[in-house]
FIROKE-952703 format. One record per residue (C-alpha): residue in one letter; y negated, x negated, z. Coordinates in pm, whole numbers, plus 50000, padded with zeros to 5 digits. Last residue first. Layout:
<rs>
AYXZ
...
</rs>
This chain:
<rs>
X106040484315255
X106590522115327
X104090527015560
X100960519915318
X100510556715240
X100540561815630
X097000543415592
X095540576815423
X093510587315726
X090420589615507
X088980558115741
X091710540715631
X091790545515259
X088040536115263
X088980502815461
X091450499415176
X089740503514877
X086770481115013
X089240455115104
X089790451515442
X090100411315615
X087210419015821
X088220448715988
X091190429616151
X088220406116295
X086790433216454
X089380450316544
X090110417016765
X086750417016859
X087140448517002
X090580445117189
X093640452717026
X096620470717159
X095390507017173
X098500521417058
X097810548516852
X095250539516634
X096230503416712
X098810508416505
X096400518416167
X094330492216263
X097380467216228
X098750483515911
X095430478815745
X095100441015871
X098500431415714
X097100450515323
X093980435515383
X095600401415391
X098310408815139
X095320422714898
X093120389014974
X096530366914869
X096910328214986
X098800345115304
X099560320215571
X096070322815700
X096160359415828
X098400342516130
X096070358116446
X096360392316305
X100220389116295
X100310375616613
X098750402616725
X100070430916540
X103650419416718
X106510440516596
X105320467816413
X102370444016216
X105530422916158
X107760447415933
X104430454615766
X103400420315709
X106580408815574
X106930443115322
X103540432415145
X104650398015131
X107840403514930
X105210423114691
X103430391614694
X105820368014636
X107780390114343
X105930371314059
X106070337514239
X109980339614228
X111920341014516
X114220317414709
X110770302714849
X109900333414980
X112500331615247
X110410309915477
X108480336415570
X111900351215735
X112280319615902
X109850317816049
X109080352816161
X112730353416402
X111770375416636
X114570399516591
X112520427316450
X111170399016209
X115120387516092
X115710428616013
X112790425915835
X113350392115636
X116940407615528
X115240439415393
X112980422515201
X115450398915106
X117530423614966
X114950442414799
X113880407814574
X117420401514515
X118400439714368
X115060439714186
X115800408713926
X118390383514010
X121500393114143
X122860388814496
X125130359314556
X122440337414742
X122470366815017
X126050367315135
X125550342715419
X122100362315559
X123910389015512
X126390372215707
X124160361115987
X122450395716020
X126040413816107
X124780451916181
X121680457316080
X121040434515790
X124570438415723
X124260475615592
X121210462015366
X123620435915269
X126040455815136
X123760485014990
X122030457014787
X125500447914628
X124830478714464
X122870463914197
X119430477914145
X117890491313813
X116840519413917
X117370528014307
X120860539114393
X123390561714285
X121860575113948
X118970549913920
X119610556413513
X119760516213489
X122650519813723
X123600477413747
X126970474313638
X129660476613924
X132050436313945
X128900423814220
X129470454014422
X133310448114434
X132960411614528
X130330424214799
X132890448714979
X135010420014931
X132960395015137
X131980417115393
X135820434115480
X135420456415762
X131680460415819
X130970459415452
X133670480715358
X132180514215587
X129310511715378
X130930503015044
X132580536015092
X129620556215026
X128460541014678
X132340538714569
X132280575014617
X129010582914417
X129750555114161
X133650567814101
X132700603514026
X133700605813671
X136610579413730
X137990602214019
X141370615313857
X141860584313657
X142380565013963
X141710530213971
X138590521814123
X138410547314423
X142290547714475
X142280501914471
X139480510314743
X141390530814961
X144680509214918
X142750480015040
X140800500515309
X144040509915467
X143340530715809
X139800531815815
X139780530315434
X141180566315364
X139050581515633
X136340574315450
X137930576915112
X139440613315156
X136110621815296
X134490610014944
X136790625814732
X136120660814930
X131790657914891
X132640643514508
X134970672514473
X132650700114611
X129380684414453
X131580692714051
X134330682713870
X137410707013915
X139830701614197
X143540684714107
X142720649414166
X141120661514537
X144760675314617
X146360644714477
X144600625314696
X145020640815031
X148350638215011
X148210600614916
X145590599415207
X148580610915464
X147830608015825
X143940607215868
X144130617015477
X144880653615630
X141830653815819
X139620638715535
X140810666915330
X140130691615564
X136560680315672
X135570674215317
X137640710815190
X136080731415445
X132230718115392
X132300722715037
X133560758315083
X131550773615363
X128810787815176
X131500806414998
X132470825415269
X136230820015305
X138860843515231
X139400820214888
X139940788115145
X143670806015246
X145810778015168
X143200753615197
X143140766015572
X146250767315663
X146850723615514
X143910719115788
X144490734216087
X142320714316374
X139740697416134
X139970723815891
X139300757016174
X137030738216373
X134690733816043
X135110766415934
X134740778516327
X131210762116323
X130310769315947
X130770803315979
X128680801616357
X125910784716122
X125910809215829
X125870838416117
X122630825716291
X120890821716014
X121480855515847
X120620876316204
X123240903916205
X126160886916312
X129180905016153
X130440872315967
X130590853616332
X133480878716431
X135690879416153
X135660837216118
X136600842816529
X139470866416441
X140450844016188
X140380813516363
X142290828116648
X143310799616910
X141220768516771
X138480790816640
X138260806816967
X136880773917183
X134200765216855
X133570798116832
X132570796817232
X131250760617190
X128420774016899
X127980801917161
X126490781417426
X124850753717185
X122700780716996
X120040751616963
X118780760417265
X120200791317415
X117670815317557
X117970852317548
X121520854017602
X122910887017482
X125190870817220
X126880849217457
X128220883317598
X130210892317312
X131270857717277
X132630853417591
X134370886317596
X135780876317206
X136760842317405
X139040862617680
X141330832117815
X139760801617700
X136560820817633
X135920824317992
X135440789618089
X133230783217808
X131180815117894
X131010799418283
X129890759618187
X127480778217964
X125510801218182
X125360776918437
X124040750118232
X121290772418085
X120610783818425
X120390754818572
X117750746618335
X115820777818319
X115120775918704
X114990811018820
X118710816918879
X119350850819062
X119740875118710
X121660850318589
X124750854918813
X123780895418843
X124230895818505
X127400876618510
X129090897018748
X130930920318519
X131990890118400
X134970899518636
X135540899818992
X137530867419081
X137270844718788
X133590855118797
X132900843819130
X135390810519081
X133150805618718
X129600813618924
X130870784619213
X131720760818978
X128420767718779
X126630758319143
X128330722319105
X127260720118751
X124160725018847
X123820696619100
X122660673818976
X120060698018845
X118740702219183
X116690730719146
X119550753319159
X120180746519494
X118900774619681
X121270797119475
X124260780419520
X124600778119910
X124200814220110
X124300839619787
X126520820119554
X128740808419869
X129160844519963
X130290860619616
X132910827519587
X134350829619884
X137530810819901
X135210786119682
X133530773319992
X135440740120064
X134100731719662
X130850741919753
X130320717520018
X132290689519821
X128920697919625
X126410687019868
X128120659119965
X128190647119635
X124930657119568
X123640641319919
X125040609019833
X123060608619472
X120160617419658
X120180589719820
X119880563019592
X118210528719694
X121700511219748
X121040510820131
X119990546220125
X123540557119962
X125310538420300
X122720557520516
X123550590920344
X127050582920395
X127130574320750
X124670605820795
X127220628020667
X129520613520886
X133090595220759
X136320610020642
X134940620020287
X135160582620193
X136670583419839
X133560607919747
X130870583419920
X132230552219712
X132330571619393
X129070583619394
X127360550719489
X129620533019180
X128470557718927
X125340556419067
X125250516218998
X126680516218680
X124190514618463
X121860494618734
X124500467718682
X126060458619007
X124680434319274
X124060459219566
X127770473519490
X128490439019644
X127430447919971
X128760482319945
X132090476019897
X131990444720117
X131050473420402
X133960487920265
X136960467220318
X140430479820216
X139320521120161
X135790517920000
X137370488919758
X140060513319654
X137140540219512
X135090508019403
X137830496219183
X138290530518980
X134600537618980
X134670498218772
X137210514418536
X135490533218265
X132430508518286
X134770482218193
X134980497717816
X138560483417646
X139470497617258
X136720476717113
X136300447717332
X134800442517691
X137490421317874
X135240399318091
X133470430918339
X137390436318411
X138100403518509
X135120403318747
X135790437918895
X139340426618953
X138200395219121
X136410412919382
X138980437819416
X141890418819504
X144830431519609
X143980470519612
X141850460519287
X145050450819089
X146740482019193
X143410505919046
X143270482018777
X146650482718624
X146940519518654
X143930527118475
X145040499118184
X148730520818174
X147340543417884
X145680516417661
X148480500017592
X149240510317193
X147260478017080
X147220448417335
X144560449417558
X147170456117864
X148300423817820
X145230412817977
X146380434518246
X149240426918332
X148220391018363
X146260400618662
X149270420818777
X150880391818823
X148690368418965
X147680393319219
X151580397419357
X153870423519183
X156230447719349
X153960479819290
X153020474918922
X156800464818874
X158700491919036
X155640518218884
X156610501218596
X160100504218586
X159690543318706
X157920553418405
X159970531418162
X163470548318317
X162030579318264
X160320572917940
X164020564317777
X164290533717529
X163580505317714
X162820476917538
X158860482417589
X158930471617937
X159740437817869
X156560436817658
X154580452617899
X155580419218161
X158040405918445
X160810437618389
X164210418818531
X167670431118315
X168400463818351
X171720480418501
X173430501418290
X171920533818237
X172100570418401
X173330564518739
X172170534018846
X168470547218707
X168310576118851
X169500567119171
X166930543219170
X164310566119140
X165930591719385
X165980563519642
X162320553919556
X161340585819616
X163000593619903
X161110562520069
X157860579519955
X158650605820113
X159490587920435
X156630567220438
X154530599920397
X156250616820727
X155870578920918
X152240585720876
X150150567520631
X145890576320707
X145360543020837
X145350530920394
X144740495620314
X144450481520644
X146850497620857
X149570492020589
X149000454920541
X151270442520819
X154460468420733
X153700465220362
X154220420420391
X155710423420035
X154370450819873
X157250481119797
X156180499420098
X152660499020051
X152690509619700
X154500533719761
X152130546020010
X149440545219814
X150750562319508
X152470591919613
X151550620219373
X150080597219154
X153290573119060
X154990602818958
X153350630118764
X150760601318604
X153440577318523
X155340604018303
X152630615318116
X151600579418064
X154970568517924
X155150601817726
X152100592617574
X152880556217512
X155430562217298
X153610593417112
X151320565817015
X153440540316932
X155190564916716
X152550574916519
X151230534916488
X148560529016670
X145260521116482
X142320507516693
</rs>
């Protein structure tokens, strides 16, 4: 989604302001602005004394006070888009907890679906969690509707079960019986963490009932820990330890390390790992605590992080440089260069490089001649592409002014990437216009079509058809048009409109490898019909080699069926061709029975039963 700057910082301060406010007292402000509060209060929330009434009754005094004092009076907020002609986030922040807390179901349900409107995002939470204490059943249905690009439900149906718990909870858990498996621990968990007033065994019975547990016991478990953190030394020693198998609950135990070393220093560390036996909580342990560290001390952290014997994939330190190179770059850049081991050292370069442009990026093209050289190519992409997040004109004239070469085409090509996710009009006019790229206009064009195909089909396939074909196979296969790159990206993304798009790909190579890869992406989707039936838009001299790439796109689907339709191919080499890839599955799947082998044996050439029983078969793979 793209928010405008201003939107965004809008909507920020909005949020910022809702969340000091409206969560501090939410429930019973709520309560007392509902109509009907003083009947409903019991059963929303028994835990509302007359104190927490009364702060919340301040609050909404000082609230209004605030606003009769400090603007005229406003006219009445029904929707977001009333709410957006205020001009101060104060006034906005308090308006809408006013209106989120005065509204009946029908409003808020609207609310919401305005909510999906660009720059909203931030009050969606808020919406939900009030909508649910009305109605959550019909929340969690509205919500499970609105699945779109900038809206996830799974995000917010925790949100409606945590409320649910606390107005009627045995129809909590009765209809967390029906939710999506995905979401179903989610849901478990938080259900038993909203209701920390009731038994252990009330909630362990309550997790039972929705086949899960464990999952009740780990949030127990670690609540635990978090009442024991006066103490860290002691709960290490009495809890954490004997429950490092559990790797649910590792990060729990890592809580109680970070709080131990917080305390006495990572002095302690040693003794930390020193006590964990099971390598997995060990590894999480050891990096929840180092990352912890290093944003205060992250030359401590990664001092230490270089003593740890295992680190898989060096993921510990990598998020210690990553952690310094935002505060000290320099220092950090200083630090990885001294690393002994040559491997290890290009990669942690790299690491706070990469930090270093994405966070700073304008700093560090001033100052890329400090930088290993390694690191150059890789600096200026992720720099460039940073600044042409915000300003690709920038961006531009700094790639127009670098000398020919991998490092422009590598830069050029972030600049267009980011370029056309914002403007892909004025990205693409840049990539064919511009004097300054003309020598590497194939290799960017080439890249952007990609992202052009999925936002703009149609033109990303005018352009293609306007390139020559690259006779040289300089930027894609000889003698191919790069319309093929469109509808190869289609094929696995939007199969109907390469499908669409397909009569307007050139004769010759390009349209016999686009509808091989069209008829495989149609096979993996169970559609064999019609993707035979594509040979008649082919020419007889490109049937069998069309053929050949059928019957191995098929053989990985369904071998059987395959074996059991040898007679639609006229051609013995097709045949043998369909029954080789089908022995060479059942190699290692075990599919086919013996007669079945049987019969695939019989359709072999002599070349290719002797290819087979060489073990060359994975020859044949790339039809």
């Amino acid at each position: 989604m793209n928010t405008p700057r201003s939107d965004a910082s809008f909507y920020s301060l909005l949020a910022l302001a809702f969340v000091i406010g409206f969560g501090v007292a939410s429930g019973a402000y709520f309560l007392l602005l509902t109509p009907n509060a003083e009947n409903q209060s019991a059963k929303v929330n028994p835990s509302i004394t007359p104190e927490t009434l009364e702060d919340a009754e301040f609050e909404q005094n000082v609230s209004k006070e605030s606003l009769d004092s400090s603007s005229p009076p406003l006219s009445p907020i029904r929707s977001l888009d009333d709410l957006e002609q205020i001009k101060s986030a104060f006034e906005r922040s308090v308006v809408f907890r006013n209106l989120l807390a005065s509204s009946d179901e029908a409003t808020v349900a609207q609310l919401l679906a305005q909510s999906k409107d660009p720059g909203r995002d931030e009050m969606q939470m808020a919406i939900v969690q009030r909508f649910a204490q009305l109605n959550p059943k019909r929340t969690l249905s509205q919500v499970l509707e609105m699945e779109s690009q900038s809206f996830w439900p799974g995000q917010f149906v925790a949100s409606i079960f945590r409320e649910w718990a606390h107005s009627n909870l045995d129809e909590a858990v009765a209809h967390a019986r029906t939710i999506d498996n995905d979401w179903k621990e989610s849901v478990l968990r938080a259900i038993v963490a909203e209701r920390k007033d009731l038994s252990e065994n009330v909630l362990r019975s309550i997790a039972r009932d929705l086949g899960n547990e464990q999952a009740a016991i780990a949030v127990i478990t670690a609540q635990k820990i978090e009442n024991a953190l006066d103490n860290p030394e002691k709960a290490w020693n009495e809890i954490a330890i004997d429950l490092q198998d559990d790797t649910q609950l590792a990060w729990s135990i890592a809580r109680v390390a970070s709080a131990w070393i917080e305390k006495d220093g990572l002095g302690v560390m040693d003794q930390v790992i020193q006590s964990l036996t099971n390598l997995e909580s060990r590894r999480i342990v050891t990096s929840y605590v180092l990352s912890e560290v290093a944003e205060t001390d992250p030359a401590a952290a990664y001092t230490y992080a270089l003593t740890i014997e295992n680190d898989p994939y060096n993921s510990t330190i990598q998020g210690i440089m990553r952690n310094w190179a935002r505060s000290d770059p320099e220092a950090a850049l200083t630090a990885a260069s001294e690393v002994q081991k040559k491997s290890l050292r290009t990669e942690l370069e790299r690491t706070v490089v990469w930090t270093w442009a994405y966070d700073k990026p304008r700093e560090l093209l001033e100052g890329i001649d400090v930088l290993p050289e390694h690191t150059h190519s890789a600096a200026f992409s992720t720099a460039l592409g940073k600044i042409a997040d915000d300003s690709p004109m920038e961006a531009a004239g700094i790639v127009a002014g670098m000398e020919s070469g991998p490092q422009k085409i590598s830069a050029a090509s972030s600049v267009a990437n980011a370029w056309m996710y914002n403007d892909h009009k004025a990205a693409l006019s840049w990539i064919l216009n511009e004097p300054a790229v003309k020598e590497i206009k194939p290799q960017m064009l080439s890249g952007a079509l990609h992202r052009l195909a999925q936002i703009d089909p149609q033109l990303a396939m005018d352009t293609a058809l306007a390139q020559p074909i690259d006779e040289s196979g300089g930027t894609t296969d000889k003698g191919v048009g790069m319309e093929l790159q469109v509808i190869s990206n289609l094929a696995y993304s939007d199969l109907d409109t390469a499908i669409e798009l397909l009569p307007q790909v050139r004769e010759g190579l390009t349209k016999l490898h686009a509808y091989k890869n069209v008829s495989g992406a149609l096979i993996r989707d169970g559609e064999i019909e019609e993707a035979l039936d594509m040979d008649r838009q082919l020419p007889e001299s490109d049937r069998t080699e069309f053929y050949m790439s059928v019957v191995g796109a098929w053989s990985g689907v369904d071998p059987e069926q395959l074996l059991n339709s040898m007679n639609r191919f006229q051609s013995r080499e097709v045949k043998s061709r369909a029954a080789m890839m089908i022995l060479s599955s059942n190699r290692f799947h075990k599919n086919l029975s013996e007669e079945q082998v049987e019969k695939a044996n019989s359709f072999l050439t002599d070349k290719d039963a002797k290819a087979l029983e060489e073990g060359e078969a994975n020859v044949y793979r790339q039809w």
